[in-house]
N, C-alpha and C positions, 0 to 999 in steps of 0.2 A: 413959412411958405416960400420966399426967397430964397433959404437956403436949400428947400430942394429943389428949385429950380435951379440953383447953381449947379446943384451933385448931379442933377439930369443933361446940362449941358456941358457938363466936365465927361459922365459917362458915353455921350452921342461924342464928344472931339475925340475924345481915346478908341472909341468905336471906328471910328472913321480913319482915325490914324492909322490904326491896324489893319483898315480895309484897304489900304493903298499901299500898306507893307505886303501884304499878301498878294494883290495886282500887281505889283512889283516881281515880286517873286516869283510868280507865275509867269507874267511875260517871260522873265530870265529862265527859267525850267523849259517855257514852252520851247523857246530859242533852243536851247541843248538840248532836247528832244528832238527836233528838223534836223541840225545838224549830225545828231547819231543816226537817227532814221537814213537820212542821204547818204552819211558813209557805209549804211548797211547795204542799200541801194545797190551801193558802186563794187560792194566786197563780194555780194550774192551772185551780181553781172560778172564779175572775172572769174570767178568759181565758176561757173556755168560754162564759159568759152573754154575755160582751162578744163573741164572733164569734158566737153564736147571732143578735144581737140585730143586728151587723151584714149577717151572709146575711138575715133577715129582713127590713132596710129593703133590702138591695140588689133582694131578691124583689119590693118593692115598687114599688121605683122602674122597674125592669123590666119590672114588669105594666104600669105608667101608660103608660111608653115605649111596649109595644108596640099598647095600646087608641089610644094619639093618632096612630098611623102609621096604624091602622085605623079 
């Protein structure tokens, strides 16, 4: 009987080891997750100012285009 209680509390510490490798693990993923996320953030935001800003002069150039034909 003893020694299955040993083999049960050797199975629960290694259980438990591995639960805290994996909480580990997870924090550190979640971290590199935020941080890719917020660089997507900031890539998707400049993309966005940068085509605004090019429909904007294409509008422009457009307009001119069409005033000089007229």
């Amino acid at each position: 009987m003893e020694g299955k209680m040993d083999y049960i509390l050797q199975l629960l510490e290694k259980m438990n080891s591995n639960i805290e490798a994996l909480t580990n693990e997870n924090r550190k993923l979640t971290s590199k997750s935020e941080v890719a996320h917020a660089k997507l953030e900031i890539i998707f935001e400049k993309g966005t100012q940068a085509f605004s800003e090019v429909m904007a002069k294409t509008k422009d150039v457009i307009l001119v285009s069409f005033i000089e034909i007229y």
